[in-house]
VOTI-331967 format. One line per field, with one value per residue: residue number from 1; chain; x, z, y of N, C-alpha, C in turn. Coordinates in steps of 0.2 Angstrom, whole numbers, plus 5000, padded with zeros to 4 digits. Each point is the difference from the previous one (the first is absolute). Layout:
// residues N
num <- c(NUM:...)
cadena <- c(A:...)
npx <- c(X:...)
npz <- c(Z:...)
npy <- c(Y:...)
capx <- c(X:...)
capz <- c(Z:...)
capy <- c(Y:...)
cpx <- c(X:...)
cpz <- c(Z:...)
cpy <- c(Y:...)
***
This chain:
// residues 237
num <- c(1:2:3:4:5:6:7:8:9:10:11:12:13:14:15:16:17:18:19:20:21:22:23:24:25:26:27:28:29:30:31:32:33:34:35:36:37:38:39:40:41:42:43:44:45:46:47:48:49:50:51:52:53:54:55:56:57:58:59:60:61:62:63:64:65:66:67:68:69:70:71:72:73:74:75:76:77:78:79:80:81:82:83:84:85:86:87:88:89:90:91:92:93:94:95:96:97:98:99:100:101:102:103:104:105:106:107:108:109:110:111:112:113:114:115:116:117:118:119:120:121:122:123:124:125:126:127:128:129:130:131:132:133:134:135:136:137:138:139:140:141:142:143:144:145:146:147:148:149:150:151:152:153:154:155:156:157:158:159:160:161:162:163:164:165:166:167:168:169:170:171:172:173:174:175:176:177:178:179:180:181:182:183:184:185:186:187:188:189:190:191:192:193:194:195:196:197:198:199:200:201:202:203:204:205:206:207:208:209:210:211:212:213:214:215:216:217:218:219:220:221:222:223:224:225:226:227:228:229:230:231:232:233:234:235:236:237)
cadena <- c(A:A:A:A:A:A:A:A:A:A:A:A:A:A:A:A:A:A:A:A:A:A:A:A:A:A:A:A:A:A:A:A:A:A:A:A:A:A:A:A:A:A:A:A:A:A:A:A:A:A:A:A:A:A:A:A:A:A:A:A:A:A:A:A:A:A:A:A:A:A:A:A:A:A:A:A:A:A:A:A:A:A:A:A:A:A:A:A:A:A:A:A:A:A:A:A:A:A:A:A:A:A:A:A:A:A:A:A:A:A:A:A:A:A:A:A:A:A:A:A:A:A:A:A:A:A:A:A:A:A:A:A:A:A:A:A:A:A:A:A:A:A:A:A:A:A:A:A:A:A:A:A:A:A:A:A:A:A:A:A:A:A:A:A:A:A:A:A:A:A:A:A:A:A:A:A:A:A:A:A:A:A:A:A:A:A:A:A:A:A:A:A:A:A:A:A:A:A:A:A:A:A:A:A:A:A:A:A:A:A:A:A:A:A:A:A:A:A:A:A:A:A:A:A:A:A:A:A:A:A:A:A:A:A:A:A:A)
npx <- c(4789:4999:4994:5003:4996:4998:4994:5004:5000:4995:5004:4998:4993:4999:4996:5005:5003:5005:5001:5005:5000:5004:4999:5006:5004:4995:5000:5001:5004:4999:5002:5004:4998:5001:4993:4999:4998:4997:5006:5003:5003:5003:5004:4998:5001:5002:5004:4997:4997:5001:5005:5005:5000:5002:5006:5000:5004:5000:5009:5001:4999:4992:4998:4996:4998:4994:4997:4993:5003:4997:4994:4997:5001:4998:4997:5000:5000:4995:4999:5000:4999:4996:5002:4990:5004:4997:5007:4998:5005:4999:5008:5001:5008:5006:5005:5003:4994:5007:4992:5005:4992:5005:5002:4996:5003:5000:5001:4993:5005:4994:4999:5006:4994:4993:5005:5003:5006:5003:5000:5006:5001:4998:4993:5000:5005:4993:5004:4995:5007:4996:5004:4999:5003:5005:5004:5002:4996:4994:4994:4994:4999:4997:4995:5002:4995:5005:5006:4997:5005:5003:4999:4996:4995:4998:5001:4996:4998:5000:4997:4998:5001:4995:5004:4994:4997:5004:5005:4999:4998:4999:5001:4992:5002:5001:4995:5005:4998:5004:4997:4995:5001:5006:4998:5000:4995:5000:4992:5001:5003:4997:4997:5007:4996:5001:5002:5004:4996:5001:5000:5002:4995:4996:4993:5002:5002:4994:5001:4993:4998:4995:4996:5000:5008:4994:5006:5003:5002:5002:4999:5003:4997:5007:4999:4998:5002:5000:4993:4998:5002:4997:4996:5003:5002:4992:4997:5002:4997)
npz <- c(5041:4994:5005:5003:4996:5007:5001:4996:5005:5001:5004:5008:5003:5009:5003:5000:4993:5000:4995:4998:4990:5004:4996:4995:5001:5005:5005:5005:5004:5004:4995:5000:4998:4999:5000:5001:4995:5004:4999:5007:4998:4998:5000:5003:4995:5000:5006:5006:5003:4993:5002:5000:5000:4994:5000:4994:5001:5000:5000:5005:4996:4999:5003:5003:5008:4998:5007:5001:5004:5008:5000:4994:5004:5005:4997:4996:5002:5003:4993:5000:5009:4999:4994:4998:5000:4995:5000:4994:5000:4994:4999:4997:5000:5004:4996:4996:5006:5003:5000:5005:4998:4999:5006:4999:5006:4994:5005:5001:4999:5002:4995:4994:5000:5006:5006:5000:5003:4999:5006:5004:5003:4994:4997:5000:4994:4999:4996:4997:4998:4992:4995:4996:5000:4997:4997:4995:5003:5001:5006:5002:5007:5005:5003:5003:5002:5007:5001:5002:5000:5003:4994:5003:4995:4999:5010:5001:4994:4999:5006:4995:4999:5004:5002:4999:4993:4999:5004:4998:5006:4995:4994:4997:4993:4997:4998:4995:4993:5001:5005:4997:4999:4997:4993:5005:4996:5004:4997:4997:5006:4999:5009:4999:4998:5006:5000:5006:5004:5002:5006:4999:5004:5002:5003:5000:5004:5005:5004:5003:5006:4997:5004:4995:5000:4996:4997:4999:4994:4999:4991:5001:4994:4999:5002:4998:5005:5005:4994:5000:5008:5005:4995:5003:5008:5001:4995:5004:5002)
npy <- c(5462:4997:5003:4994:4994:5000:5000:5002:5001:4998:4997:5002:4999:5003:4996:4998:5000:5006:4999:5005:5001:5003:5004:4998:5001:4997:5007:4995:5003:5005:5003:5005:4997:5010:4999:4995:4993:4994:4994:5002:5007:4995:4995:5004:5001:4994:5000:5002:4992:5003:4997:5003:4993:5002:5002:5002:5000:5008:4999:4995:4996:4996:4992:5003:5000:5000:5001:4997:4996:5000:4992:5002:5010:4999:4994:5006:5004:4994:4995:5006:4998:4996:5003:4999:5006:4997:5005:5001:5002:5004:5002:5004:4996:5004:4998:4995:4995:4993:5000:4996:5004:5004:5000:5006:4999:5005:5004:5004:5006:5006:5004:5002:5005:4994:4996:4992:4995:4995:4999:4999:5008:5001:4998:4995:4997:4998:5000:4998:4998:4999:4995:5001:5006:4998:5005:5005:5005:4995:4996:4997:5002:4994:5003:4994:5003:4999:5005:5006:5001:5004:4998:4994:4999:5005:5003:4993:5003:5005:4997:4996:5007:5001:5005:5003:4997:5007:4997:5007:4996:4994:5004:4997:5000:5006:4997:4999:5003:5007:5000:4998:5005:4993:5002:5003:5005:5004:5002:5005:5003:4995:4999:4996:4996:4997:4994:5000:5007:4993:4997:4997:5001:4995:5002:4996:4998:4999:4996:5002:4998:4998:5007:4997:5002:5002:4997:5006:5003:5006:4999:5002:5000:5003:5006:5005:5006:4995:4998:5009:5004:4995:5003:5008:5000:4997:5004:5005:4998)
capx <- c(4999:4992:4998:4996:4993:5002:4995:5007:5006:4996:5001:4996:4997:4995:4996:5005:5007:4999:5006:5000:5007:5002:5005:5005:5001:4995:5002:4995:4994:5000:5008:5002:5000:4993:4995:4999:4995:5001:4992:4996:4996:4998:4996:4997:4994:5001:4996:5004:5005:5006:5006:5004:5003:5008:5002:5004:5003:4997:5001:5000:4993:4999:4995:4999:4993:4995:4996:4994:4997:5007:5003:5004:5007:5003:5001:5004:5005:5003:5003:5005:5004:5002:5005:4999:4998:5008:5002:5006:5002:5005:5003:5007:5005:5007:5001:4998:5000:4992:4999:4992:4999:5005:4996:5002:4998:5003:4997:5001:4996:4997:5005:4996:4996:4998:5006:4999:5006:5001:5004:4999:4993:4993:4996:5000:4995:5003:4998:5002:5000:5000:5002:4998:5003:5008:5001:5008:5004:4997:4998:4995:4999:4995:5001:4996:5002:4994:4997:4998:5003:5001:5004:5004:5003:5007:5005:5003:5002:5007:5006:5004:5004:4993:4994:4993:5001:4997:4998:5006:5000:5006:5005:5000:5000:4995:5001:4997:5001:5005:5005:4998:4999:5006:4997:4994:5004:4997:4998:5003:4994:4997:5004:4996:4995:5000:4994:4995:5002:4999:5004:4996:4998:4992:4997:4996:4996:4997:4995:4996:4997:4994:4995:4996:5004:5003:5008:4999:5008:4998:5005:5000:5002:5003:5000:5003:5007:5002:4997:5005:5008:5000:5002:5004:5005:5000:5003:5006:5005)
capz <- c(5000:5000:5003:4996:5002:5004:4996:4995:5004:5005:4997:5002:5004:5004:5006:5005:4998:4993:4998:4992:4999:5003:4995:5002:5003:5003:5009:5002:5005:4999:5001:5001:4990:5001:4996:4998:5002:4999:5001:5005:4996:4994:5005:5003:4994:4998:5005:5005:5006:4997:5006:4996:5001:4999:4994:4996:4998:4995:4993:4998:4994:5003:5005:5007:5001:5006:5005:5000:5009:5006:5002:4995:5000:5004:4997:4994:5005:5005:4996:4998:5002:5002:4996:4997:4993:4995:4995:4992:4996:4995:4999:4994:5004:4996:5001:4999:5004:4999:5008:5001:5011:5003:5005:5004:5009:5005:5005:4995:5003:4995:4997:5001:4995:4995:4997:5005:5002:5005:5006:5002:5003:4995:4999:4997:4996:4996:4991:4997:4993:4997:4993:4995:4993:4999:4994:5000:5009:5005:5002:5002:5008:5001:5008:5006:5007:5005:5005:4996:5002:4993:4994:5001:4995:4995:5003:5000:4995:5003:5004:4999:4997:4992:5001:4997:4995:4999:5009:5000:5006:5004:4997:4995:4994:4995:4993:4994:4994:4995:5002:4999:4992:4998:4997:5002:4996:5001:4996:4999:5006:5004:5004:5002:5007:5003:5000:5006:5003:5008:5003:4998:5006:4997:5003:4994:5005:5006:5004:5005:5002:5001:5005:5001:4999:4991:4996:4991:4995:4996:4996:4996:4993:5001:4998:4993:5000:5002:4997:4997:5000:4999:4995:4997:5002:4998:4993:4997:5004)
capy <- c(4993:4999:4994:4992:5000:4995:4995:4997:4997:4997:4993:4996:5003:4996:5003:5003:5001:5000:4998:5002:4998:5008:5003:5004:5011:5003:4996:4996:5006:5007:5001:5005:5005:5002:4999:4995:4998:4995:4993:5001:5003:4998:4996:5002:5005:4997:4995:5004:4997:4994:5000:4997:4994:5001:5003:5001:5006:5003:4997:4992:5001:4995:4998:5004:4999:5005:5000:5002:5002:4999:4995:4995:5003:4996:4994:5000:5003:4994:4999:5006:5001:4991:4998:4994:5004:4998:5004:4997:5006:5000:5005:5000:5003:5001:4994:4995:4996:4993:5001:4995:5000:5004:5002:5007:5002:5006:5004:5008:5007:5006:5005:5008:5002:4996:4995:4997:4997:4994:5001:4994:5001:5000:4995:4994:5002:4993:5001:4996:5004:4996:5003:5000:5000:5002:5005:5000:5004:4999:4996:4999:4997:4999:5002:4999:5004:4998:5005:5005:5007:5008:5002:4995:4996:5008:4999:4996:4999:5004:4998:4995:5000:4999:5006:5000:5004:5008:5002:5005:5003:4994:4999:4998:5005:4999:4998:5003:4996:5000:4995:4996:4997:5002:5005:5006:5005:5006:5005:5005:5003:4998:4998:4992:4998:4994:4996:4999:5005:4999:4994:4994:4995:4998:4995:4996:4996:5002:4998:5000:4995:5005:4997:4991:4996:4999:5002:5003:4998:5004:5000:5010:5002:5005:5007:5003:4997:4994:4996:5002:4997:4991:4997:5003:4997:4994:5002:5002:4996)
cpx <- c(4992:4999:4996:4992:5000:4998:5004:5005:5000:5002:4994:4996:4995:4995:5008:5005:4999:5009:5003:5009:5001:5004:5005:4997:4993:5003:4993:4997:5002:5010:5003:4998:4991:4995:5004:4998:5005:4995:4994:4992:4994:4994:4995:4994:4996:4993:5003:5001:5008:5006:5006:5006:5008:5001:5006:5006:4996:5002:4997:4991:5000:4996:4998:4993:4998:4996:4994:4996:5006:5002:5006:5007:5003:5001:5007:5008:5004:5003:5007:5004:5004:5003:4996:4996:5005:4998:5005:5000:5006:5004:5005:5003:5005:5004:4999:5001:4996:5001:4993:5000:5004:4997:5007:4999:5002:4994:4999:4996:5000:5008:4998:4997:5000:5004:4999:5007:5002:5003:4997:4995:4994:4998:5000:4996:5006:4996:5003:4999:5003:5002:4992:4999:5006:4998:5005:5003:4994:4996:4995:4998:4996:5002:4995:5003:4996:4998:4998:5004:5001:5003:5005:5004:5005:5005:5004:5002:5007:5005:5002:5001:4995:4994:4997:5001:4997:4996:5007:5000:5005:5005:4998:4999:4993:5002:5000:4998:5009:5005:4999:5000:5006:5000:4995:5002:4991:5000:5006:4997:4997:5003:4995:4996:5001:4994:4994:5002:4997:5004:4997:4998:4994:5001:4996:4995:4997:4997:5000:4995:4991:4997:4997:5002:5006:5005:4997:5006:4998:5007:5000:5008:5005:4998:5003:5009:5003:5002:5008:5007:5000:5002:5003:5006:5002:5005:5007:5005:5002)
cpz <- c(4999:5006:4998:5003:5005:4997:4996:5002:5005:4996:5004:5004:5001:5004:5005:4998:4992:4998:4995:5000:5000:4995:5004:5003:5003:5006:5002:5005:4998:5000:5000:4993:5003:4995:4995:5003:5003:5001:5004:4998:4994:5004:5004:4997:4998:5006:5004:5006:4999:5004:4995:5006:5003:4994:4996:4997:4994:4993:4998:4999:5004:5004:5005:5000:5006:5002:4997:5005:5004:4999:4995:4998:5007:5000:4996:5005:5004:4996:4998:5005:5003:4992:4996:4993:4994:4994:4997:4996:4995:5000:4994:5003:4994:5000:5000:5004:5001:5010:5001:5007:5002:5007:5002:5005:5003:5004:4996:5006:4997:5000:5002:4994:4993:4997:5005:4998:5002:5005:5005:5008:4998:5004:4997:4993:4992:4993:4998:4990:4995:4994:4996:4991:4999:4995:4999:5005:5003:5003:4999:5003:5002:5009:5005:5007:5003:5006:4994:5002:4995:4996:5000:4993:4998:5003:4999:4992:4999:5004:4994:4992:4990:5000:4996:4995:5002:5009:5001:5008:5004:4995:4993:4995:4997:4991:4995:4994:5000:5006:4999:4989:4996:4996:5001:5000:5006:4998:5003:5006:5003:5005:5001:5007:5003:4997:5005:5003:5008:5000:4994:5004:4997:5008:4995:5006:5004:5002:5007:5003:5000:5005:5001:5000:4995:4998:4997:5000:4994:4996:4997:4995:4999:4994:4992:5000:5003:4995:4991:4999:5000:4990:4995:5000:4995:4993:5000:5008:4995)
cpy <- c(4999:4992:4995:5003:4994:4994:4995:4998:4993:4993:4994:5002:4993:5006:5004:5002:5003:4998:5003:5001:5010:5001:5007:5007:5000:4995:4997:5005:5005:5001:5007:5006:4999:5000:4994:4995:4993:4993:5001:5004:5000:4995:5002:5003:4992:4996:5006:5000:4996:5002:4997:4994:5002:5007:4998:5005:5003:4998:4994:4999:4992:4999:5003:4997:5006:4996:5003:5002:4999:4996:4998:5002:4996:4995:4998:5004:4996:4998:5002:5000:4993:4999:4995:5003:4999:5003:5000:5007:4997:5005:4999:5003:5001:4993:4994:4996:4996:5002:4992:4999:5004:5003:5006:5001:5006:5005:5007:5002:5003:5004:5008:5001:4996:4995:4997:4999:4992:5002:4994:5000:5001:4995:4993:5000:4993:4999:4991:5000:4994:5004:4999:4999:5005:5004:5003:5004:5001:4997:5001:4997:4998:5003:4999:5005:4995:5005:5006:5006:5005:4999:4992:4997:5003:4997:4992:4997:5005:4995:4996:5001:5002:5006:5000:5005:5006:5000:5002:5002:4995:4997:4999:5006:4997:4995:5003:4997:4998:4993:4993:4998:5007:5007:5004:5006:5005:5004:5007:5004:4995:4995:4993:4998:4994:4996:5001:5007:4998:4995:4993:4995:4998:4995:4994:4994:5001:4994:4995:4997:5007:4995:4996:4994:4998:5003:5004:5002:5006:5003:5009:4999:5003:5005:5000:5000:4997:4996:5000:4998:4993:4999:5001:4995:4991:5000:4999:4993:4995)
***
């Protein structure tokens, strides 16, 4: 993987907070795959008191913020645990669904080897999920989480029935051309490619009260394939 230039990433900065849209496949801290780099790291090279807020799954591309100093990772953390951080994620899902305000209340605990589960001992954990645009086999989700648990959206979209395009780990497939467009002929040997080779999640929203008091609301662009699949789909629905 060639790494971004942080710099390019960086959708907002202060005296306190930097803000950037996280493209796919780099983990926000240090994750088990040796010699590689992540945000964190990057960030770092960048400003080197910088504290990463929250994370993002390594797949899901999208809004994340960092701390520039103590105060402003604990300001923003209180936030994060009093529930008055508000986050809008988009997902393509399997299935055609009109979802408004749909509130998901089930409980996840961690799994095995990097999985989490609903179970009714788990944690309290509540998604709230909005249609957006219909296609001809599938959605496109608006997702407010209000708690932040493992792998919540994946799970709570699964539960109901709309697993996430190519999140082969809670039931969702991958996209093709050929399923999507009637006469499609592949070249002789050659193996077709998904649209998307991660879950299709986007953090698209983020915001936060900053130190001074002042709202901020920061908007992250979705990604190459994201971007891709949304209009492939668009076409042929």
């Amino acid at each position: 993987m060639k790494y971004p230039v942080f710099k390019d990433l960086i959708i907002f900065e202060n005296d306190d907070y930097i803000l950037i849209n996280k493209p796919p496949f780099l983990a926000t801290l240090e994750d088990r795959a040796l010699h590689t780099t992540n945000v964190l790291k990057l960030a770092r090279q960048y400003h080197p008191d910088v504290q990463a807020c929250h994370r993002l799954d390594k797949e899901t591309s999208g809004a994340l913020a960092l701390a520039k100093n103590n105060e402003a990772y604990r300001h923003l953390s209180m936030q994060f645990e009093h529930r008055e951080v508000a986050k809008l994620y988009h997902a393509v899902v399997w299935g055609v669904h009109q979802f408004e305000d749909q509130l998901v209340d089930r409980s996840i605990q961690p799994g095995l080897k990097g999985s989490a589960k609903l179970a009714y001992k788990g944690k309290p954990a509540e998604t709230y999920f909005t249609t957006l645009e219909k296609y001809a086999k599938h959605t496109l989700v608006a997702c407010k989480p209000i708690t932040g648990r493992m792998h919540q959206i994946r799970l709570h979209l699964a539960y109901l029935n709309a697993p996430i395009v190519s999140d082969l780990l809670y039931g969702g497939e991958h996209v093709y051309l050929s399923d999507l467009k009637r006469k499609f002929n592949l070249k002789k040997d050659a193996e077709e490619q998904p649209f998307i080779k991660r879950f299709a999640l986007h953090s698209t929203k983020l915001g936060f009260t900053l130190l001074n008091g002042e709202p901020i609301e920061v908007q992250a662009p979705y990604p190459k394939d994201f971007q891709v699949l949304v209009k492939t789909l668009q076409q042929y629905a």
